[in-house]
C-alpha positions as CSV (number, residue, x, y, z in Angstrom):
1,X,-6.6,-3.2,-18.8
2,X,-6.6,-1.0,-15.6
3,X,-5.7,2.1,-17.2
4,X,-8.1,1.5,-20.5
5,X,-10.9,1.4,-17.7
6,X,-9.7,4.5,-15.6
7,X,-9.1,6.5,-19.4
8,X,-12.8,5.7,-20.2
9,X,-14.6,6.4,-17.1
10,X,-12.6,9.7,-17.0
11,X,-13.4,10.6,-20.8
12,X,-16.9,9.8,-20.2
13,X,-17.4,11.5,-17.3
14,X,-18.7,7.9,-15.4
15,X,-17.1,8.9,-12.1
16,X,-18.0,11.1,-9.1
17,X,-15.5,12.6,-6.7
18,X,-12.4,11.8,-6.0
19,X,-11.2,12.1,-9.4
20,X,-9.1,11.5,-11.3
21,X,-10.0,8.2,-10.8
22,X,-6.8,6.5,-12.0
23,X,-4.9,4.3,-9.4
24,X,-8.5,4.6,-7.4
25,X,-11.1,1.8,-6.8
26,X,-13.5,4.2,-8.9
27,X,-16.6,6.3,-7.3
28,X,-18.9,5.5,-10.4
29,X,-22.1,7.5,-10.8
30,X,-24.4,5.3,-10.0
31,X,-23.1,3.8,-7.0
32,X,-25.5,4.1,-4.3
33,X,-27.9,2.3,-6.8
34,X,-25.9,-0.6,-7.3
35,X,-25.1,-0.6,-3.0
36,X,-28.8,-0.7,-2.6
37,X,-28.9,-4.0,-4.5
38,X,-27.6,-6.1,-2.0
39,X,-30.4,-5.8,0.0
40,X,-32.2,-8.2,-2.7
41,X,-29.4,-10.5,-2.6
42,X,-30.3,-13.7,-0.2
43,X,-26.9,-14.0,1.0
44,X,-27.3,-10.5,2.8
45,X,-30.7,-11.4,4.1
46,X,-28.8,-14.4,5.9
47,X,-26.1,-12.3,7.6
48,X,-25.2,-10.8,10.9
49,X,-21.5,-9.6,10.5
50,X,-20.4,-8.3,7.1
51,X,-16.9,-7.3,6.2
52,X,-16.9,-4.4,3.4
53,X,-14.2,-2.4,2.3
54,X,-13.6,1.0,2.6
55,X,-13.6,2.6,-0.5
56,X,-15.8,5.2,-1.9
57,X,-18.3,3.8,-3.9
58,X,-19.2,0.9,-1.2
59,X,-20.2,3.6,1.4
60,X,-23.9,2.9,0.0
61,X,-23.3,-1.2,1.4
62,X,-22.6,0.4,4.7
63,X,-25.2,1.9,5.1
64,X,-27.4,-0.5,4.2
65,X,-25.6,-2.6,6.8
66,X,-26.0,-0.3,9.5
67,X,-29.7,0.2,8.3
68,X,-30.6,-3.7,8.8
69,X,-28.8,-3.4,12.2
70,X,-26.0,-5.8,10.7
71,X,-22.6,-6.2,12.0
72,X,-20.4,-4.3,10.3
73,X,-16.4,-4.6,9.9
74,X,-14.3,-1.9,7.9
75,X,-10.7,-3.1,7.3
76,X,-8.1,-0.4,8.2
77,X,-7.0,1.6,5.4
78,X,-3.8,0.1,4.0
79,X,-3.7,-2.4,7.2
80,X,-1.9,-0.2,9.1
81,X,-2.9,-0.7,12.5
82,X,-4.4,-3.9,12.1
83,X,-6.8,-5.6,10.6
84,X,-11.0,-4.8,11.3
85,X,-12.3,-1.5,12.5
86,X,-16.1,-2.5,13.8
87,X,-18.5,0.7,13.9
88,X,-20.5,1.2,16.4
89,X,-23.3,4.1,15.9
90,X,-24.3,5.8,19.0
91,X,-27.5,4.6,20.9
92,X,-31.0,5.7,19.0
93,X,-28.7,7.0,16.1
94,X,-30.9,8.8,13.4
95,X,-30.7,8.0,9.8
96,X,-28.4,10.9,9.5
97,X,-25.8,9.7,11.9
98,X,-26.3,6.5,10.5
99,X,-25.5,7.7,7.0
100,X,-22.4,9.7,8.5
101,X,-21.4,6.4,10.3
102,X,-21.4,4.6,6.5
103,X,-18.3,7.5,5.5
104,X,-14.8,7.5,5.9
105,X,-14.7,9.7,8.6
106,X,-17.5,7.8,10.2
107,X,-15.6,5.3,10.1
108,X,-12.9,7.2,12.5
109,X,-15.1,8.6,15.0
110,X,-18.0,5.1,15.2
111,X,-15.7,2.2,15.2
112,X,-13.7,0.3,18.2
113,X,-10.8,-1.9,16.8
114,X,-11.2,-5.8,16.7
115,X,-8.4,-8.0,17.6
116,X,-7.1,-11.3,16.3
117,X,-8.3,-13.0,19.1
118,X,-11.9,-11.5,18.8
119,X,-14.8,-14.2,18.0
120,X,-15.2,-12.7,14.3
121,X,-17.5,-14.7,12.2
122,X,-18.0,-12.8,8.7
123,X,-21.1,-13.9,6.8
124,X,-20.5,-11.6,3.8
125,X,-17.6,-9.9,1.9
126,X,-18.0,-6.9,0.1
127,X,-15.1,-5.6,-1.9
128,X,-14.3,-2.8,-4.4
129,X,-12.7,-3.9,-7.9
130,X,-11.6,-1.8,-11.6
131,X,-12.1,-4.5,-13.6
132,X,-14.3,-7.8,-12.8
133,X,-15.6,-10.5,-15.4
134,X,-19.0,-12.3,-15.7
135,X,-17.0,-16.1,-14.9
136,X,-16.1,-13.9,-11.3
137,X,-12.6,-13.3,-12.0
138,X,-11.7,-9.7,-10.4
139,X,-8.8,-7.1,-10.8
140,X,-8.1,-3.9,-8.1
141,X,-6.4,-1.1,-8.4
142,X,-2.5,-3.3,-8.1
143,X,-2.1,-3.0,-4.2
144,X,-3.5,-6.3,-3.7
145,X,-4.9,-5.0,-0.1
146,X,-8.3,-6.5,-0.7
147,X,-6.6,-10.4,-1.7
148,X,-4.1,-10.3,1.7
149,X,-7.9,-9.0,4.0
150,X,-9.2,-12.1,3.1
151,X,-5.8,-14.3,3.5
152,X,-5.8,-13.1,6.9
153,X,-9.5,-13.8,7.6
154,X,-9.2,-17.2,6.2
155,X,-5.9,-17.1,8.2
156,X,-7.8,-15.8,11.6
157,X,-10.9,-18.2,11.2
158,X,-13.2,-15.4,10.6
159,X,-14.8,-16.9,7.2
160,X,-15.3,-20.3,5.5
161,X,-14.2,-21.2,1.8
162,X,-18.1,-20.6,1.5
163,X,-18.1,-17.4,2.5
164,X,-19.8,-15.5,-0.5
165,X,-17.8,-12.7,-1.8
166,X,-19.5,-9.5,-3.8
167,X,-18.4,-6.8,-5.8
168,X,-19.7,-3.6,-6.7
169,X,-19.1,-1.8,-10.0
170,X,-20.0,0.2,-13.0
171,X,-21.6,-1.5,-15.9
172,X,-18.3,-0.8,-17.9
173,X,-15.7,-2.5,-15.6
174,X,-17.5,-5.9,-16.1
175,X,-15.3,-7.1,-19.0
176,X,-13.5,-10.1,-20.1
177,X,-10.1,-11.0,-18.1
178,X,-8.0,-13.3,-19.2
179,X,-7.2,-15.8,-17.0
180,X,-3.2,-15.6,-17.2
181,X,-3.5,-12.5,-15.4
182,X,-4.8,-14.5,-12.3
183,X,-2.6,-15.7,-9.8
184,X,-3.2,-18.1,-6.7
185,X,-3.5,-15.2,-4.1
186,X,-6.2,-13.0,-6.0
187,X,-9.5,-12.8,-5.0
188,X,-12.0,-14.2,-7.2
189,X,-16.4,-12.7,-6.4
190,X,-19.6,-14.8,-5.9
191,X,-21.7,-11.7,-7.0
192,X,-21.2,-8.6,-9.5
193,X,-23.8,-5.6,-8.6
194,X,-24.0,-2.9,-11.0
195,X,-26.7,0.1,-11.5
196,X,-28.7,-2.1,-14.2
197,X,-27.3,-5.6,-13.5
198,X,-27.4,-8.5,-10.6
199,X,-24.2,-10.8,-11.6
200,X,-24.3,-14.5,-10.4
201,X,-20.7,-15.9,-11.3
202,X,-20.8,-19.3,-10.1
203,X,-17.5,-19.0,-10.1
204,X,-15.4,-22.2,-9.5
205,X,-11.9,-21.0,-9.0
206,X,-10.9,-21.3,-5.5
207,X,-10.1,-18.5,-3.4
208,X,-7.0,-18.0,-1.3
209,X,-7.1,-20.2,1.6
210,X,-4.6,-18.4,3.7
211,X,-1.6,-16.4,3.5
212,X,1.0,-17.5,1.0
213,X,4.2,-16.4,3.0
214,X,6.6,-17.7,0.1
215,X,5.1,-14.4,-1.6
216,X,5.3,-11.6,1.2
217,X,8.2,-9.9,1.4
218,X,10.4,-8.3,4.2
219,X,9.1,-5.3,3.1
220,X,5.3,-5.8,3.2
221,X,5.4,-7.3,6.8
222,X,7.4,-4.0,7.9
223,X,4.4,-1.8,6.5
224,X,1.9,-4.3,7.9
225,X,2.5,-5.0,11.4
226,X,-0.3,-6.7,12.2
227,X,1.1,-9.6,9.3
228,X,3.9,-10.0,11.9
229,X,1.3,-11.1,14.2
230,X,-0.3,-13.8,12.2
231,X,3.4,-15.5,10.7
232,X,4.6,-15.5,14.6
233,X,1.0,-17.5,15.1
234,X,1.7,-19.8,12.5
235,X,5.3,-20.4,13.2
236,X,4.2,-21.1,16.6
237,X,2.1,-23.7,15.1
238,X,4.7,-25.4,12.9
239,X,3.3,-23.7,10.0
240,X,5.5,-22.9,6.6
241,X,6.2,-19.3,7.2
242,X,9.3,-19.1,4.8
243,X,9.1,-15.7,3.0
244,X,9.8,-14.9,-0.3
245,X,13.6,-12.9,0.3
246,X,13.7,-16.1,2.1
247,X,13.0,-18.3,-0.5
248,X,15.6,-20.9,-2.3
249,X,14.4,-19.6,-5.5
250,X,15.0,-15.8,-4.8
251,X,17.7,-13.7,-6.0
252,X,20.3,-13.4,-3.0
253,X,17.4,-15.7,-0.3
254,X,18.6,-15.3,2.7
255,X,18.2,-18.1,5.3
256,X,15.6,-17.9,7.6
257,X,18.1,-18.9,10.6
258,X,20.2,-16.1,10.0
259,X,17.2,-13.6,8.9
260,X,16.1,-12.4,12.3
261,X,19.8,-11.0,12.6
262,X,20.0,-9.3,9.3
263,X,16.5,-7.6,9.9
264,X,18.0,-6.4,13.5
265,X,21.2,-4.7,11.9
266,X,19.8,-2.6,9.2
267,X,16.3,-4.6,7.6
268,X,13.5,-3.2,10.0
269,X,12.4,0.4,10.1
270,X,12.0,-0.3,14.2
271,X,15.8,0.5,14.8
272,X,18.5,2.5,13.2
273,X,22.1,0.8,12.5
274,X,23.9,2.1,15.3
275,X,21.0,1.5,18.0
276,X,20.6,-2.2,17.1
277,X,24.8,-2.0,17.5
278,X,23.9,-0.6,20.8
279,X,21.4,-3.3,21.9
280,X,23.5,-5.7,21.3
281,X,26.2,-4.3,23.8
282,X,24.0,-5.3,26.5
283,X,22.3,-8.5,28.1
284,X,18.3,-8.0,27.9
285,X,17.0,-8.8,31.2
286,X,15.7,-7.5,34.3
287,X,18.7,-5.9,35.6
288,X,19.8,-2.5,34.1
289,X,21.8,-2.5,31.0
290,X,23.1,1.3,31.2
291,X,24.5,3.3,34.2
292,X,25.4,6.6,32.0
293,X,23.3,9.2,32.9
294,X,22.7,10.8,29.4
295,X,22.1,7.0,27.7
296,X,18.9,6.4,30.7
297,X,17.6,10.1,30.4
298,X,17.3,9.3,26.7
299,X,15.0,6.2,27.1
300,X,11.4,5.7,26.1
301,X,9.1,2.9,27.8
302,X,6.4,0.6,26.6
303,X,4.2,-1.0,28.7
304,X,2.9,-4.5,28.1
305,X,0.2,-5.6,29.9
306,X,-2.5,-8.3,29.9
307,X,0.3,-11.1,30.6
308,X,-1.3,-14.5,31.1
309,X,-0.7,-15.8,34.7
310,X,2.3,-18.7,34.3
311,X,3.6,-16.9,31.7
312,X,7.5,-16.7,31.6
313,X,10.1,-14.4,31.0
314,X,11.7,-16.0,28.2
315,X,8.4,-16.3,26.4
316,X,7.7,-12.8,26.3
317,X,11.8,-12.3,25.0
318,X,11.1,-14.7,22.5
319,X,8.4,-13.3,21.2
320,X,10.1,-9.9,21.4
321,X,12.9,-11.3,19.3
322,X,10.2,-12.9,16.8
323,X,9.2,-9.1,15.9
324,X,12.7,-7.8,16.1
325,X,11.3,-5.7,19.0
326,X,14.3,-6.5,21.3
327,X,14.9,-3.9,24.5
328,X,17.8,-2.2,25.7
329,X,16.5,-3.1,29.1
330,X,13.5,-5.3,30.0
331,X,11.3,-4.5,33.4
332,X,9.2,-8.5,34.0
333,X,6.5,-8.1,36.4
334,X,4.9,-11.3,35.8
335,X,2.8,-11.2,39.3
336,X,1.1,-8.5,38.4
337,X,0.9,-9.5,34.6
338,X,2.9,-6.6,33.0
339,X,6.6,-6.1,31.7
340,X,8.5,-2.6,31.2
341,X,10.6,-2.2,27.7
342,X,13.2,0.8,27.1
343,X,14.0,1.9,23.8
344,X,16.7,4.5,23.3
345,X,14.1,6.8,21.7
346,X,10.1,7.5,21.7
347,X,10.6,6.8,17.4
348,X,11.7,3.3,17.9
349,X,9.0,2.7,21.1
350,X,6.1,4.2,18.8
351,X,7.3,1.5,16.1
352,X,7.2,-1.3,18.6
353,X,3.9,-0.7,19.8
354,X,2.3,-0.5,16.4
355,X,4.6,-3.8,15.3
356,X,2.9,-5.8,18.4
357,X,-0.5,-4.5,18.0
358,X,-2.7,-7.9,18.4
359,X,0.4,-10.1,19.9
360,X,-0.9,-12.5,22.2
361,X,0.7,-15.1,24.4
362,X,-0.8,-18.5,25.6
363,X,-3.9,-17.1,23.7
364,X,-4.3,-14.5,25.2
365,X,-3.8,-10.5,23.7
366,X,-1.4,-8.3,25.3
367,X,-1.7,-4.7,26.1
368,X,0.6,-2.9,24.5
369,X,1.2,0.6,24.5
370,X,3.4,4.1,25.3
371,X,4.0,4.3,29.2
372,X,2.1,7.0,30.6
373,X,4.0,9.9,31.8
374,X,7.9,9.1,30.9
375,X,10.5,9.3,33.4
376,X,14.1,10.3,33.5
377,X,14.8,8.5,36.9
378,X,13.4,5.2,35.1
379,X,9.6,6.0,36.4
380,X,7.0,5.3,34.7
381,X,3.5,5.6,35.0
382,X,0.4,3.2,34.0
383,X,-3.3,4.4,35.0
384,X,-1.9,6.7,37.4
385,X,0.0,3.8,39.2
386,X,4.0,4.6,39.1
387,X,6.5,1.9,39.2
388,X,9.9,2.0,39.8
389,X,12.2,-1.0,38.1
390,X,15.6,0.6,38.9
């Protein structure tokens, strides 16, 4: 179906740049048209905080969201560092910075990340789609991005199972779908815009009400940290958060008791082999773990701040462990709410911080982030403070 759609938009020369538009959510001609729908649609008159995708053809929604002085939220592309990105034009912006705010690279320079823990309420969904049908069944471009944003919102608390859901396309990617291509994790829309057509689905199919951990894989919570974040919330919570190379039913499962140490020894891209063989050589705690003067001139520090008052030592290890995030040496300076972590290399920090981007202990988020200002000598420096944990 996907590629019968891309072939005819191509042939018929439906689509603006980028093109082709094969493996794309497609920029139709037409598309600021169909954007400037939604306007009309009472569920956007209702809203404050709107959640629409990045993609090409919905830059027309953001704007219109920016121009009605709406919230708006922009999911990171590919959910690499996390979640929301919420823009923020400058004061008094003019309708041309406005309209530069609605692109991708507006989207860059105008927006200030949102955290898990932020108050997020989303009104309103917008999402891009290939193929959609009139019952509100809806196929992307195979990713499955745009299914797992709204898991994690439902999973977050940041919209309802009312929460209306619209899609905006070409007249010729409204066709039928059968319904065996559905599965219970897809996405399924509330509204179809197109350049001639308002769609009201009424669909009844229910959409995902969370994450469905028994279907991520290992893999997919390596490329998306901030998924780490959520499963450690859930298992904290006594939530199912068995995943699928976990599962009974998958070819070689492993257990989920003896996971944690398969993932340290060669599973994660955070360490190589033989570093992981090194960590384990040494007891992670507040005294130092190396005397060798080559081994400490080699390390790399991240600083983690924010620590909740009352907040343990062995919560924070625990935690690390949880994201196979484990130190060769660990600094606690619970006091003054901040801990020290060395790495054996600025690769393997840079891959910790972005794997506990959004972690948050006793409900509160951490700061986490590359010291400032590395030292040989085991000094670091943090907002032109320097502390010495030798």
């Amino acid at each position: 179906l996907l590629p019968f759609i891309w072939d005819y938009m191509e042939a018929n020369n439906l689509a603006d740049f980028p093109r082709p538009v094969h493996h794309r959510i497609p920029n139709f001609k037409g598309s600021h048209q169909a954007c400037h729908a939604v306007r009309e649609l009472d569920v956007f008159k209702r809203t404050s905080e709107i959640k629409v995708d990045p993609d090409k053809p919905l830059e027309g929604v953001r704007l219109v969201t920016l121009q009605a002085r709406k919230t708006l939220l922009v999911p990171t592309p590919r959910l690499r560092t996390g979640l929301f990105n919420k823009i923020v034009p400058p004061p008094g912006a003019t309708k041309e910075i406005l309209r530069i705010c609605a692109t991708s690279q507006g989207v860059k320079d105008y927006s200030v990340p949102i955290g898990l823990d932020a108050k997020v309420q989303v009104d309103l969904v917008v999402v891009g789609s290939v193929a959609v049908s009139e019952k509100g069944w809806r196929i992307g471009k195979g990713e499955g991005f745009a299914d797992m944003e709204y898991a994690m919102m439902m999973s977050m608390g940041a919209i309802r199972e009312d929460t209306p859901v619209v899609t905006i396309v070409h007249d010729c990617q409204v066709v039928d779908i059968a319904e065996e291509l559905l599965d219970d994790h897809d996405l399924t829309v509330d509204y179809i815009l197109t350049p001639t057509r308002t769609i009201k689905t009424g669909c009844k199919r229910p959409k995902p009400q969370g994450i469905i951990w028994h279907k991520i894989s290992y893999e997919m919570l390596e490329r998306i940290p901030i998924l780490k974040n959520l499963r450690y919330r859930e298992k904290q919570a006594g939530q199912d958060v068995i995943l699928k190379d976990e599962h009974p039913g998958f070819p070689n499962a492993r257990k989920p008791a003896d996971s944690d140490e398969n993932a340290k020894t060669g599973n994660t891209k955070l360490q190589t082999e033989s570093t992981s063989a090194q960590i384990r050589q040494h007891h992670v705690g507040n005294d130092s773990l190396s005397t060798k003067s080559e081994t400490h001139g080699a390390l790399t520090t991240v600083y983690v701040g924010n620590i909740p008052p009352g907040t343990r030592v062995s919560e924070l290890k625990s935690a690390l462990r949880e994201f196979h995030a484990s130190p060769l040496r660990l600094s606690w300076q619970g006091a003054q709410g901040r801990a020290f972590l060395d790495y054996m290399d600025k690769m393997t920090a840079e891959s910790v911080v972005s794997s506990l981007k959004g972690l948050s202990l006793r409900g509160q988020t951490l700061r986490v982030e590359m010291a400032k200002n590395q030292r040989n000598k085991g000094q670091v420096e943090i907002n032109g403070q320097r502390n010495k944990y030798e």
